[in-house]
C-alpha positions in Angstrom: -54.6 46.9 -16.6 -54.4 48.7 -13.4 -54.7 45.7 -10.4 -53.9 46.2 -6.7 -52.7 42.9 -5.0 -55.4 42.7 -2.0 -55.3 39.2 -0.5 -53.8 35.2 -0.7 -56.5 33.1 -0.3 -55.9 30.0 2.2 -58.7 27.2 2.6 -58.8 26.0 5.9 -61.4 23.3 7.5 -61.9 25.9 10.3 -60.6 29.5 10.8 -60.8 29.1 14.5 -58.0 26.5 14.4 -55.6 28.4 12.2 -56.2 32.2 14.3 -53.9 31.0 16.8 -51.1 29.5 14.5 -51.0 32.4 12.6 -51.1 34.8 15.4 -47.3 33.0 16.4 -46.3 35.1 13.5 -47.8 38.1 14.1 -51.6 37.9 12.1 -54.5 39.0 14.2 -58.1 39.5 12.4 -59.3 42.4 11.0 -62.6 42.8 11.3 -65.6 40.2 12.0 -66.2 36.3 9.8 -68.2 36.7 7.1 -71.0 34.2 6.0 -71.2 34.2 2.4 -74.3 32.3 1.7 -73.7 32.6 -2.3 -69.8 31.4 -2.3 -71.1 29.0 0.4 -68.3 29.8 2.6 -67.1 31.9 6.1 -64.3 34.3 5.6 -62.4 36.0 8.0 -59.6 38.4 6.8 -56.2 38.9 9.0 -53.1 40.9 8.6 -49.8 41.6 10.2 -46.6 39.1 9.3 -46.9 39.7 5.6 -49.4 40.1 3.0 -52.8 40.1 3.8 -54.4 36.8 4.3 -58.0 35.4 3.6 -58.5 32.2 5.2 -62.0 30.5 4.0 -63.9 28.0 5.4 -66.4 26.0 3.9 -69.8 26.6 5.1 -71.5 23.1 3.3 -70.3 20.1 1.7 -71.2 21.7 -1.6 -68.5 24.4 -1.0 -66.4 25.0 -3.7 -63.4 25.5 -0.8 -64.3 21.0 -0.1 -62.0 20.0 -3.2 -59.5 22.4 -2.4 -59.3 20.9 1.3 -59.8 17.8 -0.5 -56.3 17.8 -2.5 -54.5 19.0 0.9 -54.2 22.6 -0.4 -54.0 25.6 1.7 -52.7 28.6 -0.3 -54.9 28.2 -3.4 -55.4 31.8 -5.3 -54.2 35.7 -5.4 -56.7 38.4 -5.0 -56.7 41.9 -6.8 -58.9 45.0 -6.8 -60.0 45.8 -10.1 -61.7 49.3 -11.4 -63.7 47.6 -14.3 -64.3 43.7 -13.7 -65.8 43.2 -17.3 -62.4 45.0 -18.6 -60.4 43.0 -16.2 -62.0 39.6 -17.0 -61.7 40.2 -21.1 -57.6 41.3 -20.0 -57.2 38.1 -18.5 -59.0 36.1 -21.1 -57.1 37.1 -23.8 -53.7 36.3 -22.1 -55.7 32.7 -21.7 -57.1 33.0 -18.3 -60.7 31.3 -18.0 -63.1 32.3 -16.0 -64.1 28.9 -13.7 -66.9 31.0 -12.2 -69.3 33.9 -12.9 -69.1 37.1 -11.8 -71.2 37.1 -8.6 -72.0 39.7 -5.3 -69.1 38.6 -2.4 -70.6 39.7 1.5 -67.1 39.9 2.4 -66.9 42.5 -0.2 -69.3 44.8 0.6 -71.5 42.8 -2.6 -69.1 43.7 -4.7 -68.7 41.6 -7.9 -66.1 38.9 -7.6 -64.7 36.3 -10.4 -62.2 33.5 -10.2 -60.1 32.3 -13.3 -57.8 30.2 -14.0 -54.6 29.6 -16.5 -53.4 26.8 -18.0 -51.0 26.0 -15.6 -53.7 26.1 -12.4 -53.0 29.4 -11.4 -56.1 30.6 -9.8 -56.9 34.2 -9.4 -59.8 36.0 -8.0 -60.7 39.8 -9.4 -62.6 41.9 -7.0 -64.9 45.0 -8.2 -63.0 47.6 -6.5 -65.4 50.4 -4.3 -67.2 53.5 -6.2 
């Protein structure tokens, strides 16, 4: 299976509150917040004191991001670039990683298919469809 490690996700009740925390150790933004009416949440990527960082805010009450904020979590899932998502999804499921959503278009990604799963354990992943 050939992943490439793109992105910790990190809920946050509002990206413009955490921009200048993270900028004390050397993250600035990359590009522009993303409204992702689908996922029901705003994104906004940022880069620069370590890996790559996707801080996501939800954009309703029925965000999926409210029970993550909910249980006080921040860091919450790893994302990876994937050539084949169907390939990648029946990888993970055989090592017993569930899928806890279906594969759906991301605006952040260009509508690219994304999928979260999950192990036993809570370990939350997301795969990303990776560009053609």
């Amino acid at each position: 299976m050939d992943l490439h490690f793109h992105h910790l996700g990190m809920a946050c009740r509002k990206i413009a509150t955490e921009l200048p925390e993270l900028a004390i150790v050397g993250y600035s933004p990359e590009g522009p917040i993303f409204e992702d009416p689908i996922q029901q949440v705003r994104i906004q990527f940022v880069s620069g004191g370590g890996p790559r960082l996707e801080l996501i805010e939800p954009a309703s009450a029925q965000s999926p991001v409210e029970g993550i904020l909910k249980r006080r979590s921040k860091f919450y899932h790893l994302g990876y670039e994937v050539d084949r998502l169907d390939d990648a999804i029946a990888y993970f499921r055989e090592r017993q990683y569930f899928p806890v959503s279906s594969p759906a278009p991301a605006v952040a990604f260009g509508m690219r298919r994304i999928v979260f799963l999950a192990s036993a354990t809570r370990t939350l992943i997301e795969l990303i469809e990776a560009k053609t």
